[in-house]
C-alpha positions as CSV (number, residue, x, y, z in Angstrom):
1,X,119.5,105.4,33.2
2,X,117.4,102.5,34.5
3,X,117.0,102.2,38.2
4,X,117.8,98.6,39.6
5,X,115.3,98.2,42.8
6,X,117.0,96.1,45.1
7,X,116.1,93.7,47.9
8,X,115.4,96.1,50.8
9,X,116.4,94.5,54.8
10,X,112.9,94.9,56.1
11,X,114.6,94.3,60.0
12,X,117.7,94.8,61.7
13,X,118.2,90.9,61.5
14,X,117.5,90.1,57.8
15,X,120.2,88.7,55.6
16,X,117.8,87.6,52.3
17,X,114.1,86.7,52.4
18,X,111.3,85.4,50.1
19,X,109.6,87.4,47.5
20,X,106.5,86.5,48.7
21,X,104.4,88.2,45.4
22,X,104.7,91.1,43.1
23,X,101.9,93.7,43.2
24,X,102.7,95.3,40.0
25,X,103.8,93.6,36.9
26,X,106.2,94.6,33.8
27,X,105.1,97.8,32.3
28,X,103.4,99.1,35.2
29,X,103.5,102.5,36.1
30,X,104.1,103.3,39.8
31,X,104.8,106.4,41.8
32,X,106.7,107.1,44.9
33,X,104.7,105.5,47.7
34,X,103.0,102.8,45.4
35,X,103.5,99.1,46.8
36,X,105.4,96.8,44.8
37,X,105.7,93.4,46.4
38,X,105.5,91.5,49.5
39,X,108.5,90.0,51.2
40,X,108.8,87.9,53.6
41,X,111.7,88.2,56.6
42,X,112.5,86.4,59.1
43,X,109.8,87.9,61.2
44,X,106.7,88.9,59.0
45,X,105.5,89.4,55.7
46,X,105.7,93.3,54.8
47,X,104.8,95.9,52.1
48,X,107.4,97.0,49.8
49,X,107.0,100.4,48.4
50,X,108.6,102.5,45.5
51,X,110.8,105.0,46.1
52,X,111.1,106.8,42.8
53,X,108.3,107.2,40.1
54,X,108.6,105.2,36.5
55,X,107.7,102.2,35.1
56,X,108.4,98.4,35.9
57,X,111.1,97.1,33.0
58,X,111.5,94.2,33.7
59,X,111.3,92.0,36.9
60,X,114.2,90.1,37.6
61,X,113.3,87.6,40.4
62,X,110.1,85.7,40.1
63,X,107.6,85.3,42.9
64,X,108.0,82.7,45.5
65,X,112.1,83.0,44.9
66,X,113.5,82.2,48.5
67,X,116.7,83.1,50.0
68,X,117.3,86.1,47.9
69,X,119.8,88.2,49.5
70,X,119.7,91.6,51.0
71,X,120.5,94.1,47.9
72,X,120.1,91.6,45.6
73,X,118.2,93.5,42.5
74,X,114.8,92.2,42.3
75,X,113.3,94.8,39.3
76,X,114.1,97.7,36.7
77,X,112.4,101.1,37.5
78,X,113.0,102.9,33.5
79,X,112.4,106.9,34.5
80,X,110.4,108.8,31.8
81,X,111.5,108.5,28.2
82,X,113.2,104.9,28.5
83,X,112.4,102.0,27.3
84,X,113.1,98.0,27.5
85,X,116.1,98.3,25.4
86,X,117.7,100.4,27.7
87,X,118.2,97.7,30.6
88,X,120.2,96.0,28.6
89,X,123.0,98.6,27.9
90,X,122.5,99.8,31.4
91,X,125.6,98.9,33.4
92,X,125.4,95.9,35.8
93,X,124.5,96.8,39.1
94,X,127.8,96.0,41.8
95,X,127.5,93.3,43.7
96,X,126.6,93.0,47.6
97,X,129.0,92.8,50.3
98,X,128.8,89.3,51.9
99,X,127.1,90.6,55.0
100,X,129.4,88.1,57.0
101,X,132.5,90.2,56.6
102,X,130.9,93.6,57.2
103,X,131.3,95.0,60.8
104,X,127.7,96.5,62.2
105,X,129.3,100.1,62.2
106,X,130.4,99.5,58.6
107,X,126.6,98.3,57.8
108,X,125.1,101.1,59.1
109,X,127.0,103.7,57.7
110,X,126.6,102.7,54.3
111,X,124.5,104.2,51.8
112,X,122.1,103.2,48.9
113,X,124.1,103.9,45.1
114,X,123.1,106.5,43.1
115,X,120.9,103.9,40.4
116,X,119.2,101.4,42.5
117,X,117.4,101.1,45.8
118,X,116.8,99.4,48.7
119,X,116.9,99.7,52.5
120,X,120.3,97.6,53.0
121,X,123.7,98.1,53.2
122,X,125.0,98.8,49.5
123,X,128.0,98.5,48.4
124,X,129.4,102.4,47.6
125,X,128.8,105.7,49.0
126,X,127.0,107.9,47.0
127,X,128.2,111.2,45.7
128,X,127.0,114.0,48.5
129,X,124.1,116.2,48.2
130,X,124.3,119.7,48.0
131,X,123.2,121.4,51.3
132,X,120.7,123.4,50.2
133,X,118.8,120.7,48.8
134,X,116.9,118.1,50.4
135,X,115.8,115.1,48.8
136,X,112.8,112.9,49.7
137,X,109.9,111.3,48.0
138,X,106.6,113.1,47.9
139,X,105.2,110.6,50.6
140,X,107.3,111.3,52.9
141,X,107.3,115.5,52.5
142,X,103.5,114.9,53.2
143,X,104.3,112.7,55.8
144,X,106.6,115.0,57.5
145,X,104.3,118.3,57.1
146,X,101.8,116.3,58.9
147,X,104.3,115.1,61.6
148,X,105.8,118.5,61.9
149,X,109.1,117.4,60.9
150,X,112.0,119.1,59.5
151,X,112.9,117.3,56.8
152,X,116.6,118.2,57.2
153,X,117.1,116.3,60.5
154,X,116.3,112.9,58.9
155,X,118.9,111.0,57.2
156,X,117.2,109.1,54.5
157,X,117.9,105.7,53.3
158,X,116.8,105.6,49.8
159,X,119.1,106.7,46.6
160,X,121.3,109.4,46.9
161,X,120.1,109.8,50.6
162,X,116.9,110.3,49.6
163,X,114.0,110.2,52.2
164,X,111.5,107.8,52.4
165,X,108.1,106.7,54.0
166,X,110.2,104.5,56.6
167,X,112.4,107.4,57.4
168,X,109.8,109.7,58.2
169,X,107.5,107.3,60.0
170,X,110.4,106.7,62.9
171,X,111.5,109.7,63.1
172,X,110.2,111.9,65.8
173,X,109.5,116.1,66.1
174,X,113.2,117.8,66.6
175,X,111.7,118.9,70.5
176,X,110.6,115.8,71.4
177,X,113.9,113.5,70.5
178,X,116.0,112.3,73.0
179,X,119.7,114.0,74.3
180,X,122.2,112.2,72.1
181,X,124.3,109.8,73.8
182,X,127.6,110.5,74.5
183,X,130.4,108.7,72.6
184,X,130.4,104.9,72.4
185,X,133.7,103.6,74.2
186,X,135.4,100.5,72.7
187,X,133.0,97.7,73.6
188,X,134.2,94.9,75.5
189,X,135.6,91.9,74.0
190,X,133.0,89.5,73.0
191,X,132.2,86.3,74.7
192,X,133.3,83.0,73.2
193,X,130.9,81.2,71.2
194,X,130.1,77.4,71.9
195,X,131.0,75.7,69.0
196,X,128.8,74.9,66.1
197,X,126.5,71.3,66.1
198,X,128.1,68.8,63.9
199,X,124.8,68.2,62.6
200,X,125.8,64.6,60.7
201,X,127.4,63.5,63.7
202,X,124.2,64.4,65.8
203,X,122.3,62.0,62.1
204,X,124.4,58.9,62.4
205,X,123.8,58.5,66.5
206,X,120.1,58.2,65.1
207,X,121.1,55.6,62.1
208,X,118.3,52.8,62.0
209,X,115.4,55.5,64.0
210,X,112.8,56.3,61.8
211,X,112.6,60.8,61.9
212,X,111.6,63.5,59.7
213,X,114.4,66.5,58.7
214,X,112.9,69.4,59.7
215,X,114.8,72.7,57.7
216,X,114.9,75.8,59.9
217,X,113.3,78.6,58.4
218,X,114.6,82.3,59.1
219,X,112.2,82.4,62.1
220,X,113.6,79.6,64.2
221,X,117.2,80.1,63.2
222,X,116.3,83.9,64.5
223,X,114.3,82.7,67.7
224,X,118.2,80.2,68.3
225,X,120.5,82.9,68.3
226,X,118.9,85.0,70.4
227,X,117.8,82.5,73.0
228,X,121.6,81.2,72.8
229,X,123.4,85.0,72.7
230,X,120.5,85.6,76.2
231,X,121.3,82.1,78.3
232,X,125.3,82.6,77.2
233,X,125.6,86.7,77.8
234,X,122.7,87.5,80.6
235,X,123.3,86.4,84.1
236,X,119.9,85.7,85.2
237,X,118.6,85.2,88.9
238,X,114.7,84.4,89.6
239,X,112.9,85.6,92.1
240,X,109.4,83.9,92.9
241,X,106.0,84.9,94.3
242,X,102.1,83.9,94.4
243,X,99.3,86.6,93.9
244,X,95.9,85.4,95.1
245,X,93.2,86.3,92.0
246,X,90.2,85.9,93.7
247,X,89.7,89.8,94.0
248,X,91.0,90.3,90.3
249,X,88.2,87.5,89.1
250,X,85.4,89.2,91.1
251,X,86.6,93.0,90.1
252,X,86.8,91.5,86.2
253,X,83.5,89.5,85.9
254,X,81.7,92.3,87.2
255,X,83.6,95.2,84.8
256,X,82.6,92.7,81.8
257,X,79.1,92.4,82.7
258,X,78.9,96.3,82.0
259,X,81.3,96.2,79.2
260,X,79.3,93.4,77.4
261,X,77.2,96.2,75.5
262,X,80.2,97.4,74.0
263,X,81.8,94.1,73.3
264,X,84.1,94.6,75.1
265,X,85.7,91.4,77.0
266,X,88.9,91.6,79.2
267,X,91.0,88.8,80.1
268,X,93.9,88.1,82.9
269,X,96.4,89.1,80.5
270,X,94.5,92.4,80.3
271,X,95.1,93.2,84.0
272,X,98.9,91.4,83.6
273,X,99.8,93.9,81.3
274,X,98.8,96.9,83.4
275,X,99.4,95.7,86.2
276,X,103.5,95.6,84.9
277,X,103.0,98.8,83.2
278,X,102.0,100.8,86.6
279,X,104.9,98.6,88.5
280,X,107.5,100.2,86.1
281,X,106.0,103.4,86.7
282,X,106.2,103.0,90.7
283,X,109.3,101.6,90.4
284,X,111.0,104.1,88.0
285,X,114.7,102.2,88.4
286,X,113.6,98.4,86.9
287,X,112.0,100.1,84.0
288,X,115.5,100.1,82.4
289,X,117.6,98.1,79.6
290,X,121.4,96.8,79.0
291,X,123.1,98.8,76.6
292,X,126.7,97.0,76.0
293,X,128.4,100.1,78.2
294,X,125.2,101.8,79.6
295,X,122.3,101.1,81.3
296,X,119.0,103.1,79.6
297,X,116.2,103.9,82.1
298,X,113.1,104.1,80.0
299,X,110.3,106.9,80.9
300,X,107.4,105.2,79.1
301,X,106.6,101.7,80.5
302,X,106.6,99.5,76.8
303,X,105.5,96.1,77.8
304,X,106.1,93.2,75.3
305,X,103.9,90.3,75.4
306,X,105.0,86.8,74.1
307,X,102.5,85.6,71.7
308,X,103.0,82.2,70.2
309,X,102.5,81.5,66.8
310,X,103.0,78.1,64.1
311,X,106.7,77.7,64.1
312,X,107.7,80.3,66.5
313,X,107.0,83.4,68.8
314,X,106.8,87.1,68.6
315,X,106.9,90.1,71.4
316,X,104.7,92.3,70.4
317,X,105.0,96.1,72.2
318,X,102.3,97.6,74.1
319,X,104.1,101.4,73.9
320,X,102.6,103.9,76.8
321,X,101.2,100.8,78.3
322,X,100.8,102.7,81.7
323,X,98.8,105.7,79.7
324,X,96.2,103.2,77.9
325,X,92.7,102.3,79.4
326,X,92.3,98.0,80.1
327,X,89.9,98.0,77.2
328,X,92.4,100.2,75.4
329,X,95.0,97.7,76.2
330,X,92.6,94.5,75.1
331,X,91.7,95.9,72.0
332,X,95.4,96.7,70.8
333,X,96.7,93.5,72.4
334,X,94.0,91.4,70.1
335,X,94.9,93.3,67.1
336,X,98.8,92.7,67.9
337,X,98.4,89.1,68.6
338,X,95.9,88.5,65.5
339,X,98.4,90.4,62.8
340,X,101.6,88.3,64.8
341,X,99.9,84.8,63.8
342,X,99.6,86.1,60.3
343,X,103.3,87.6,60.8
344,X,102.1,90.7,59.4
345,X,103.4,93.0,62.6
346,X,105.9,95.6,61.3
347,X,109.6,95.5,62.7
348,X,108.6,98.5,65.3
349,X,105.2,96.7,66.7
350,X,107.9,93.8,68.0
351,X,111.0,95.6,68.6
352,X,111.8,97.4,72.1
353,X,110.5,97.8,75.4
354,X,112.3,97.1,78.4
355,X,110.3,94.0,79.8
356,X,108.0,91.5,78.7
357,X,105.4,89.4,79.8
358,X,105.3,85.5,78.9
359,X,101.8,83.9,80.0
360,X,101.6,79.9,79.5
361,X,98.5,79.4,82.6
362,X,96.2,78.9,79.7
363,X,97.9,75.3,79.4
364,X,98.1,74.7,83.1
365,X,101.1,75.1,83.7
366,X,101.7,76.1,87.3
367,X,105.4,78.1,86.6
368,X,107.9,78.1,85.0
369,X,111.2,80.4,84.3
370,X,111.1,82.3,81.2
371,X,114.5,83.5,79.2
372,X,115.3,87.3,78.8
373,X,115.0,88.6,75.6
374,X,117.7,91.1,75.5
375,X,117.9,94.1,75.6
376,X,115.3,94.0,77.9
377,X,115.8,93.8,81.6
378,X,113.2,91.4,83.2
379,X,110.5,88.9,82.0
380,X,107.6,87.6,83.9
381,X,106.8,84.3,83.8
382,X,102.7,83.9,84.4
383,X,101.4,80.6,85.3
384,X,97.4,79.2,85.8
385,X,95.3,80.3,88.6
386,X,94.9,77.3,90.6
387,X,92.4,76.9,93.5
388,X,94.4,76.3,96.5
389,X,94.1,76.2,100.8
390,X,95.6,79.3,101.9
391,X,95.6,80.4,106.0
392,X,93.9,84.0,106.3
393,X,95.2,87.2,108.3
394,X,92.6,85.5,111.1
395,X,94.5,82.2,110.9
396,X,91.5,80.2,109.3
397,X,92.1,77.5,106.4
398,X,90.1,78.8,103.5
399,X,90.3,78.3,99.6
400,X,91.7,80.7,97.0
401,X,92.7,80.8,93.4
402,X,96.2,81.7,93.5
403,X,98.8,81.9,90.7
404,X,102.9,81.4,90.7
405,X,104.9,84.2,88.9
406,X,108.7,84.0,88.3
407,X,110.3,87.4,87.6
408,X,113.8,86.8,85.5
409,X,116.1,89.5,86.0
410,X,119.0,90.4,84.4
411,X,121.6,90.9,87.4
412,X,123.8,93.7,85.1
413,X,120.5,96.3,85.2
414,X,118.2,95.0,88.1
415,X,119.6,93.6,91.9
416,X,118.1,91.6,93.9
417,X,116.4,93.8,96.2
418,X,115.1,96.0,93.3
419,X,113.7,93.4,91.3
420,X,111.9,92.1,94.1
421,X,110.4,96.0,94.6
422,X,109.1,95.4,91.6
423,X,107.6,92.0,91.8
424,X,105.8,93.1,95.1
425,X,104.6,96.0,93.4
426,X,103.0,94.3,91.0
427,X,101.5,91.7,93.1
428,X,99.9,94.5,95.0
429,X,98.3,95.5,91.6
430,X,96.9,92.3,90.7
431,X,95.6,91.8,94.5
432,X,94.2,95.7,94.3
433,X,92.7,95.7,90.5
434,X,89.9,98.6,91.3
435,X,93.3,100.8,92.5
436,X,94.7,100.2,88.6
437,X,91.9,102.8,87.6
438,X,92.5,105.4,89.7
């Protein structure tokens, strides 16, 4: 029977995207693993591989389509021996829940139908497997041999359970994943939400002005209602110090001068980022997120770094952060930043860590406070390096280059006298840059 492939959720917060462009055309043969299209979320433009092997029948939305919704069928896969005819006497595919009426437990407990697939929330559960067999696409059994994975601790989320590329690729050995959680109590009742925009009330107080409509696109409506859900949900307190660079500068211009023959350049940022990754480290307690009933103190110190792009922003992750060389650090954070403004970062390269970095002293600005991006539990807010008069230990009037940073904190994971642990810890990084190395 022919297989309808359906429009996959490519991140937690898609609802529909654009099919950016199909990779294969009508009559193709493809295999497990094999990449059919390119979609665009409301994050990034991603790969869409096959699942199953067989040939494209017939494609049912045309390139460029926007706004097609989550489980949506996009194609026919016809397994060996059918043909054309047979999509037409195939049965329709059902029809996808409206997402707006599907609680998150619901969502994520759903799995694909037995004909069609897609990495959404379908609309029936699927007869079960036996248990003595396992189901998964030949990808992902290489995947997992490489990995050292057992193949039966994975829950797959491709037809009939099967398990995919995705499923191997964030999945982690059996020894090294974490002690479940225990039981989720009943979460607290939510907040009340400010009432929506009358947005042709907002038009006719500008009757007569001349101004241009601009549409959101999935990005910005994204980027609102997680700004809005932080400002209205996170009760944030600042706390507010100055690091003098001049050390940092000197230590830097001379490590470039020996890293020039390797091309090798490192920035502020560079040192930001370690700097904050060694603080978390020092200061085990801060390296910690909100989790609705719990609070989850992180081992690794994963720093996310704001990096603006056309329309929007993205955090990318900088995982092990504390681990990873400065030039380590540059290289990936180049790479990260360069694949962000092309919105080609994968869900995982911009999803996690517990604190982020937001750096706007490349446009002199002197400070500013910077909004949590939940679940995280502080930001930095990184301002220029200004040359100022500063009064030494001796008491004499000299000039330094010294920079304003505002830590935002949320109050339910970090207090006050912890968060400002950490903030001295990190200035003591910045003003000690040769002790980062050690």
């Amino acid at each position: 029977m022919p297989i309808n492939i359906l429009m996959p959720a490519l991140s937690p917060t898609m609802e529909d995207g654009t099919l950016a462009k199909w990779l294969v055309k009508e009559g193709d043969s493809v295999s497990s693993g094999d990449i059919l299209a390119e979609i665009e979320t409301d994050k990034a433009t991603m790969e869409f591989e096959a699942v199953d092997d067989g040939v494209i029948g017939k494609i049912l939305i045309a390139e460029g389509t926007e706004g097609v919704k989550v489980n949506d069928p996009i194609a026919v896969l016809l397994e060996e021996g059918e043909t054309a005819e047979d999509i037409d006497s195939a049965a329709p595919a059902p029809a996808a829940p409206d997402s707006s009426h599907v609680a998150p437990a619901e969502a994520s407990e759903a799995t694909a139908p037995t004909k069609g697939y897609g990495r959404g929330a379908p609309p029936q559960t699927p007869p079960e497997a036996p248990k003595d067999r396992i189901f998964a696409s030949p990808l992902a059994r290489r995947i997992a041999k490489d990995k050292g994975l057992d193949l039966s601790q994975i829950a797959g989320s491709g037809p009939r359970g099967r398990i995919v590329k995705a499923d191997v690729e964030n999945a982690v050995p059996q020894d090294k994943a974490p002690t479940a959680a225990p039981a989720m109590s009943p979460a607290a009742p939510a907040a009340p939400k400010a009432q929506p925009v009358d947005a042709s009330a907002i038009a006719r107080m500008y009757e007569g002005r001349t101004y241009t409509e601009v549409p959101l696109d999935g990005m910005r409506k994204t980027i609102a209602a997680r700004l809005t859900e932080a400002k209205q949900t996170i009760p944030h307190f600042y706390l507010r110090r100055s690091v003098n660079l001049d050390a940092l500068l000197s230590f830097r211009a001379q490590i470039n001068t020996q890293l020039a023959s390797r091309d090798v350049k490192l920035s502020v940022n560079d040192f930001l980022i370690k700097a904050c990754a060694l603080a978390l480290q020092q200061v085990p307690a801060a390296n910690a997120v909100w989790a609705g009933d719990r609070i989850l103190q992180l081992e690794p110190s994963d720093v996310a770094v704001a990096v603006a792009i056309e329309g929007g922003l993205f955090t990318p992750v900088l995982k092990d952060a504390h681990q990873k060389s400065l030039s380590a650090l540059s290289g990936e954070m180049k790479d990260l930043a360069a694949r962000a403004r092309e919105r080609k970062l994968a869900p995982h390269e911009y999803q996690g860590g517990s604190f982020a970095i937001s750096n706007l002293g490349m446009f002199g600005i002197e400070n500013f406070d910077a909004v949590i991006n939940p679940p995280h539990g502080a930001i930095l807010a990184v301002g220029a390096g200004i040359k100022k008069p500063v009064v030494n230990d001796d008491g004499a009037v000299a000039i330094a280059t010294m920079m304003s940073m505002t830590l935002s904190v949320d109050h339910r994971v970090i207090d006050g006298a912890l968060g400002a642990e950490l903030l001295q810890v990190i200035v003591e990084n910045l003003e000690n840059p040769m002790a980062m190395l050690a």
